[in-house]
C-alpha positions in Angstrom: -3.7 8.2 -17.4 -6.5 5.7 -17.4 -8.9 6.6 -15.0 -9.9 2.6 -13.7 -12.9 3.5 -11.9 -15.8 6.1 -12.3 -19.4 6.7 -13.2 -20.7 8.3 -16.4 -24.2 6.6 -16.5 -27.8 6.6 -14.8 -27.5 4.2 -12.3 -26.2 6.5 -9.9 -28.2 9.6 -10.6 -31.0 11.4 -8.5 -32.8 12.2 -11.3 -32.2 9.1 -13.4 -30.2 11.1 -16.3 -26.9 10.8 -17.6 -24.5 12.3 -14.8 -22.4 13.6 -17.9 -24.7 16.4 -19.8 -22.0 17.1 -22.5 -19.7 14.0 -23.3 -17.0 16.2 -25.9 -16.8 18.4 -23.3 -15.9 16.0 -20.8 -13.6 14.5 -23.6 -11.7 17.8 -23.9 -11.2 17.8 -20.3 -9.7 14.8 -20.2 -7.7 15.8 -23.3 -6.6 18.7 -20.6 -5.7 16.9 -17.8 -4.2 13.6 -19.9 -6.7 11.0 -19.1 -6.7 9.0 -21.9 -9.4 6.1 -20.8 -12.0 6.5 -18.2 -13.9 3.6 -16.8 -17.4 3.7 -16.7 -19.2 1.4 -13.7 -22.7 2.3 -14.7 -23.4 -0.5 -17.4 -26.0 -2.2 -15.3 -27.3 -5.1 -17.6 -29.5 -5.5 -20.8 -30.9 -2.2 -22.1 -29.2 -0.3 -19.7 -26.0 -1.5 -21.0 -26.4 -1.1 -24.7 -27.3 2.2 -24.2 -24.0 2.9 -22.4 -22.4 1.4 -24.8 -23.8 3.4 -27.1 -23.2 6.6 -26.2 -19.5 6.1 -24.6 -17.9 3.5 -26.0 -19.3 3.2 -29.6 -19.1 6.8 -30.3 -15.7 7.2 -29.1 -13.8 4.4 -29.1 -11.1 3.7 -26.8 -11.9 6.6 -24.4 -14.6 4.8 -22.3 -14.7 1.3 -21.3 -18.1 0.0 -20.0 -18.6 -2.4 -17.0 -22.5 -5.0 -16.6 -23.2 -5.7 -13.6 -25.2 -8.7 -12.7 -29.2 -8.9 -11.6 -28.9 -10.7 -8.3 -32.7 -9.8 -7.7 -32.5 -13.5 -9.6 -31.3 -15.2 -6.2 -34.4 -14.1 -4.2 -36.5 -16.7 -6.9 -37.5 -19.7 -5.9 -35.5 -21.6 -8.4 -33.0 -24.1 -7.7 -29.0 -23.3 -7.7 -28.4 -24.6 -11.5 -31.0 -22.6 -12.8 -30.2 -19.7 -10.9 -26.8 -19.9 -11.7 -27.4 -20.8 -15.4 -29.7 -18.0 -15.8 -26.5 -15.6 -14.0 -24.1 -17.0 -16.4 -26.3 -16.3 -19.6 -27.0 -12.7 -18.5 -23.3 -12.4 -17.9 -22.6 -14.0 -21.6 -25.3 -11.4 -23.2 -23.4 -9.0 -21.8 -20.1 -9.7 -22.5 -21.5 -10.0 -26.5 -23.4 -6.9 -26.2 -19.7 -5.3 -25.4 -19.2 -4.9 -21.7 -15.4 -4.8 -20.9 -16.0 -5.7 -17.3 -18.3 -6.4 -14.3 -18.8 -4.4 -11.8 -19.7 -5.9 -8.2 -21.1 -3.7 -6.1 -21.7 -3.8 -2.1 -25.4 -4.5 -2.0 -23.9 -8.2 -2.4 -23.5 -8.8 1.7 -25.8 -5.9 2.8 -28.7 -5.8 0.9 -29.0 -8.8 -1.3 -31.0 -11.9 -0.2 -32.2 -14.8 -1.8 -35.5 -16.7 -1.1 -35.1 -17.8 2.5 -34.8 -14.5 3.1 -30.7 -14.3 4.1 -28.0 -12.1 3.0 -26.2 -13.5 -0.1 -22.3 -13.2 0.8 -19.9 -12.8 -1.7 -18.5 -16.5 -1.7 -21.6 -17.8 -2.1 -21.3 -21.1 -4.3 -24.1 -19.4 -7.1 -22.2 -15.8 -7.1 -18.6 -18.0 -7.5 -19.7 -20.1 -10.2 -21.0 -17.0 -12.0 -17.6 -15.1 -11.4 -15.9 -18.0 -13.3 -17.6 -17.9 -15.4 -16.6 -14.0 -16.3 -13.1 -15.1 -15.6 -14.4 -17.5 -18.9 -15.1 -15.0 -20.2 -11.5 -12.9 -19.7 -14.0 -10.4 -17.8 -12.0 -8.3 -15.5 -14.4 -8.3 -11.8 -14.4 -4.9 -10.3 -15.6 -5.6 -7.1 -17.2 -3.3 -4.0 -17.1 -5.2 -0.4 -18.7 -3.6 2.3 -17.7 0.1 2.8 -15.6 2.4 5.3 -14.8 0.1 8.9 -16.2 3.1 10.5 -19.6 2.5 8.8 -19.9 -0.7 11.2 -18.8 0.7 14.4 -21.0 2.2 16.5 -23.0 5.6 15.5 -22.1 7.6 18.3 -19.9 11.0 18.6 -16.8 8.6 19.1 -17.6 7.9 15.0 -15.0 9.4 12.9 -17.5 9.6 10.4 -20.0 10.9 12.4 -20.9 14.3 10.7 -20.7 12.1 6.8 -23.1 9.5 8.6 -25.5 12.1 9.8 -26.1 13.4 6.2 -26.1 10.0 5.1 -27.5 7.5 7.7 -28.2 5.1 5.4 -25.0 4.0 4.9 -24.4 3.2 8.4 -24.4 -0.9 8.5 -23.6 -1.2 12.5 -27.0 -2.1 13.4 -28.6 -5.5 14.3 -28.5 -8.1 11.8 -25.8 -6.6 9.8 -22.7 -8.6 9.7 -19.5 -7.3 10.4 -16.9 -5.6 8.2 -14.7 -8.5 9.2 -16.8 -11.3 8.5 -17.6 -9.1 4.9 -14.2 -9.2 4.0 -13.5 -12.8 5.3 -15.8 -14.1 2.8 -14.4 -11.5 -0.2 -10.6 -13.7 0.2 -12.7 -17.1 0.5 -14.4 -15.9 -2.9 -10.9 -15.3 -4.4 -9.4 -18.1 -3.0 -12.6 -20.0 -4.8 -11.7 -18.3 -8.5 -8.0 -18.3 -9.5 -9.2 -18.5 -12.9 -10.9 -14.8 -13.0 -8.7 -11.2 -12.8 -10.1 -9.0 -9.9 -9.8 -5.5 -9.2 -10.9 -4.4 -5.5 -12.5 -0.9 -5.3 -11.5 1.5 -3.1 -8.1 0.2 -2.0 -9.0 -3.2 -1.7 -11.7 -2.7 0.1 -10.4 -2.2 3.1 -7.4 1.8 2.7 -7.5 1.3 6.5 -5.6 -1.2 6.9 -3.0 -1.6 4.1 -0.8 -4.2 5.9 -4.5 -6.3 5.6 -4.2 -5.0 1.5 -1.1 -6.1 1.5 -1.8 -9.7 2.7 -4.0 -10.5 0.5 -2.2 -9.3 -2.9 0.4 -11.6 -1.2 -2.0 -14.2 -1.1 -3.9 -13.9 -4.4 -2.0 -13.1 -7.5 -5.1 -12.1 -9.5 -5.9 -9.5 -7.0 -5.2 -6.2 -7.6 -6.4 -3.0 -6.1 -7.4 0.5 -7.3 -7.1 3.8 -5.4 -10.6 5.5 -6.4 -12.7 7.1 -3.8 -10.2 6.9 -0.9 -7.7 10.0 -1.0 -8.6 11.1 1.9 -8.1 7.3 3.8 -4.5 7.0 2.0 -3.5 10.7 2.8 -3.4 9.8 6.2 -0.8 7.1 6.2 0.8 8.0 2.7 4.1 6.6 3.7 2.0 3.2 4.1 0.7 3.4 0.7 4.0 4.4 -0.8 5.5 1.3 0.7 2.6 -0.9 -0.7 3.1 0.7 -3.9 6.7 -0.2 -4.0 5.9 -3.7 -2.9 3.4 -3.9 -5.4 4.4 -1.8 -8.7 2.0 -4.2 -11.1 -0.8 -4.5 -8.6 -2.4 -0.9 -7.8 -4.9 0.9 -10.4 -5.5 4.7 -10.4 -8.9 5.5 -10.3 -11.1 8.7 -8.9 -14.5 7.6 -8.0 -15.3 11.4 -9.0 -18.1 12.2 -10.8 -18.9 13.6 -13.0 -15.2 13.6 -13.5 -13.4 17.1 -13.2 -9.8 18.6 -13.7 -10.0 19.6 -9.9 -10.3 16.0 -8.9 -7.1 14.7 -11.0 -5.3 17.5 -10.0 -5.7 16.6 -6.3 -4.6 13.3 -6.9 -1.6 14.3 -8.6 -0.5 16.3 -6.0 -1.2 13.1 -4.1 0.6 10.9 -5.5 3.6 13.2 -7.1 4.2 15.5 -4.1 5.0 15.2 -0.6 2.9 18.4 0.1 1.6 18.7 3.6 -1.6 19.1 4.9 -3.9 19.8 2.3 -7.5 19.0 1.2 -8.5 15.8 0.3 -11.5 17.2 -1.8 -12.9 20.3 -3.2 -16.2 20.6 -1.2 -16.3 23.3 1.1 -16.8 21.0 4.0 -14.9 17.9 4.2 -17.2 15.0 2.8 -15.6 12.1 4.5 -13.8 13.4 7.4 -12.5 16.3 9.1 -9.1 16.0 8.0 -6.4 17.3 5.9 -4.0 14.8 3.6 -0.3 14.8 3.1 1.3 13.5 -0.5 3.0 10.0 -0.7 5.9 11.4 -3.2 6.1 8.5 -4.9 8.8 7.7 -6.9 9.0 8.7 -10.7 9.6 5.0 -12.0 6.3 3.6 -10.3 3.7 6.4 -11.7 3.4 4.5 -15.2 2.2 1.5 -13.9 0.1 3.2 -11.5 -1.7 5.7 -14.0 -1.9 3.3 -16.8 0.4 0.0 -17.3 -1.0 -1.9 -15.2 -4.8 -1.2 -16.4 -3.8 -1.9 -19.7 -3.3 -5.2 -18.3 -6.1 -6.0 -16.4 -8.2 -4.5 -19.2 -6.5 -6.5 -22.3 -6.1 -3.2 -23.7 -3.7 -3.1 -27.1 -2.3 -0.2 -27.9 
């Protein structure tokens, strides 16, 4: 398996240290469980992302991949587009050289990030499309996270399905004044590919959108450079895994296996497996005690032997120029 989407850096951590303590033991897990490649997400850009580097991909090569991301803090200067978007697309080159494999778009682009007036940046924004051409320029596959969960813009009441997650977490609830919509987010994600055919996309989490998969659907009908990876949403697509299976079927080349789970753990691909490979009923989603999305219980999407190479690792190699 190649595990297309997961975190094994700092960016992430509470305590800003590596959310892997022992890397050959995490190698010998994967050596367990037969994840050959994981996907690291935490590249960030400059020092950050040498040091990454460093300690995954240099010092074992071929088991980690590292993703940059991009310093949009540069859109809040006062600078005009072409230098903005210069300065973008030389960062992006500097990290391309320095190794990256990939860049990782995360959802602060639409929620959090603004630029000097003050607005949000959306994703099709004409200085965050010219600088994903240029990583298509680059043959940079773009990982991208737009907006989150539909139930983290509907209103924060009991009604919530999410209410209990939302409660430990209330920042992620984006339903309040100001905040655009989860529609008008994901409007602007297929104007943004519509805007690069030249660059190879991968949207987290199902798309973006494992609530809708007919919507998923759609737009890997639409845009042939789209493709979508599972990670973070068994417990969405465990719901409706006849859905997914159909998508699957419809879209053998198009759909990346990935956990979201870290630090990665044999629990974690072991649930998945028995996601994807079974059609056991009604069990859990995740290994926490307590339900960490919902309070539900997932049943497998028995998917058919001849589609479970492409999903676990064919059709990463691809996106990822990998060589054997």
């Amino acid at each position: 398996m190649i595990d297309a989407h997961n975190h094994l850096g700092r960016w992430l951590s509470e305590d800003d240290d590596w959310l892997v303590d022992d890397v050959g033991e995490l190698i010998g897990m994967l050596d367990d469980v037969g994840v050959d490649t994981v996907v690291n997400l935490d590249g960030r850009w400059g020092a950050e992302l040498e040091a990454n580097i460093a300690r995954y991909d240099e010092r074992h090569p071929g088991r980690f991949l590292t993703f940059c991301h991009i310093d949009w803090s540069v859109l809040s200067s006062d600078d005009d587009e072409r230098s903005i978007v210069d300065t973008l697309s030389s960062q992006l080159a500097a990290s391309a050289a320095a190794g990256a494999r990939g860049v990782k778009v995360w959802k602060d682009l639409g929620l959090q990030v603004r630029d000097a007036s003050g607005a949000p940046v959306m994703p099709d924004d004409p200085r965050v499309v010219s600088v994903l051409q240029t990583a298509g320029e680059l043959n940079l596959p773009v990982l991208i996270h737009t907006a989150d969960p539909v139930a983290f813009f509907e209103p924060l009441t009991r009604a919530n399905e999410r209410w209990d997650e939302l409660q430990v977490h209330p920042e992620w609830w984006f339903g309040g004044p100001g905040m655009p919509s989860f529609r008008h987010l994901m409007d602007r994600l297929d104007h943004l590919l519509t805007l690069c055919p030249g660059t190879t996309f991968i949207g987290a989490h199902v798309g973006c959108w494992a609530e809708d998969l007919g919507a998923v659907g759609r737009m890997l009908d639409e845009h042939p450079h789209w493709n979508v990876d599972i990670a973070g949403r068994l417990g969405e697509l465990g719901r409706t895994p006849l859905s997914f299976r159909s998508l699957v079927e419809r879209f053998p080349d198009r759909v990346l296996f990935g956990t979201d789970c870290f630090p990665p753990a044999a629990g974690d691909y072991a649930r998945h497996r028995r996601f994807l490979e079974t059609t056991d009923k009604d069990f859990a989603y995740s290994g926490d005690p307590t339900p960490p999305q919902g309070n539900w219980t997932i049943d497998g999407a028995g998917l058919d032997s001849r589609l479970l190479p492409g999903l676990y690792h064919d059709n990463a190699r691809r996106v990822l120029r990998l060589t054997d």
